[in-house]
C-alpha positions, 0 to 999 in steps of 0.5 A: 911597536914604534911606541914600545921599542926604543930604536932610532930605525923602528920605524923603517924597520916596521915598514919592512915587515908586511907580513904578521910573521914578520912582526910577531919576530920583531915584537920576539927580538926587542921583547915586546911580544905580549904587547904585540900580541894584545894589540893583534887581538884587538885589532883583529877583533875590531876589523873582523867583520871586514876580514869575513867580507873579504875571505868571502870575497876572494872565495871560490863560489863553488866551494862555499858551503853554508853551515848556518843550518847545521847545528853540530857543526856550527858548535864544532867550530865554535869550540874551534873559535873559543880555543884559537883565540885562547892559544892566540891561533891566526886559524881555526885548525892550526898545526901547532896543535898537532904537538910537532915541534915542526909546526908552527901556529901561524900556518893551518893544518894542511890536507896531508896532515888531515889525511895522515891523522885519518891513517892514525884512526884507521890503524886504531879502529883496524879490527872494526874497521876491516876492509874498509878505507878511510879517507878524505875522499871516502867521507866527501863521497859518503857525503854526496851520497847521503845529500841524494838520499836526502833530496833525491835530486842528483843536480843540488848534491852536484852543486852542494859539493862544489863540482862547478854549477853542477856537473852531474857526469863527475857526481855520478861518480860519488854515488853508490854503484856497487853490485850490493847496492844493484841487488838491495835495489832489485829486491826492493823493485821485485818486492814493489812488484810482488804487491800488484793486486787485481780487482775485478770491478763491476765491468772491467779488470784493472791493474792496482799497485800497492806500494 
């Protein structure tokens, strides 16, 4: 920017914006923006590895999920890549795609704003979706769920979540425990018990289970 603005002060100038914002108005006002915005992309570009190095860092261990093995959701977010860096997008979920004309593309789409598009689907799919609440919370448990039918180990589902190092009292919370699911278990229990067949051996009665 020093290189592209003739003004005897640019350089105090620059020095006074630490931010990105900052000099992304700067670039706006002395009409340089679509250097600046070239510059920034390579930049970024270039110390990216180190940007991944630190976000990692400054992290909470227990709310780092690996999505490597995960195909879906490793092609969701590289669509999500691929148009950040087409719109010029600091974040992957940035506001300015909500189409407000509050929002702003050097800010990330917040959990209320995530949880108010959830209201709009849940309103649109009401006649499919009757008696059934929608929310981030609902998925977070479905999610719990499905990872302890998966691995029928509550302690790893606890971990995956991100309750600490395994909190299982708060992931017992997230598991199935309504009467329906109490009385599909007992069917299968009663079903598993009705197949108990006896054999008569040679020289003693013995129990046989058949499940």
């Amino acid at each position: 920017m020093r290189e592209h603005i003739r003004d005897k002060n640019i350089g105090l100038i620059v020095r006074l914006a630490n931010t990105k914002e900052g000099l992304e108005e700067l670039a706006h006002e002395y009409g340089v923006a679509s250097s600046f915005f070239t510059f920034y992309q390579r930049y970024r570009q270039r110390h990216l590895p180190h940007f991944r190095q630190l976000a990692t860092k400054q992290a909470p261990a227990g709310r780092i999920i690996d999505l490597s093995q995960h195909p879906k959701a490793r092609d969701i977010l590289k669509r999500r890549y691929e148009r950040s860096c087409q719109q010029n997008w600091q974040y992957l979920f940035a506001r300015e795609e909500l189409g407000s004309r509050k929002a702003k593309s050097d800010a990330p789409v917040s959990r209320q704003m995530v949880y108010h598009i959830c209201c709009q689907i849940r309103e649109k799919l009401e006649k499919k979706l009757k008696g059934i609440r929608v929310g981030l919370h609902s998925c977070r448990k479905f999610a719990v769920q499905r990872v302890v039918s998966i691995t029928k180990d509550v302690f790893t589902a606890s971990v995956w979540i991100g309750h600490g190092k395994g909190n299982l009292a708060m992931t017992e919370h997230y598991l199935n425990r309504s009467a329906q699911h109490q009385e599909q278990v007992n069917r299968q229990l009663g079903a598993g018990i009705c197949q108990i067949e006896y054999t008569v051996p040679f020289t003693q009665r013995t129990p046989k289970l058949l499940i």
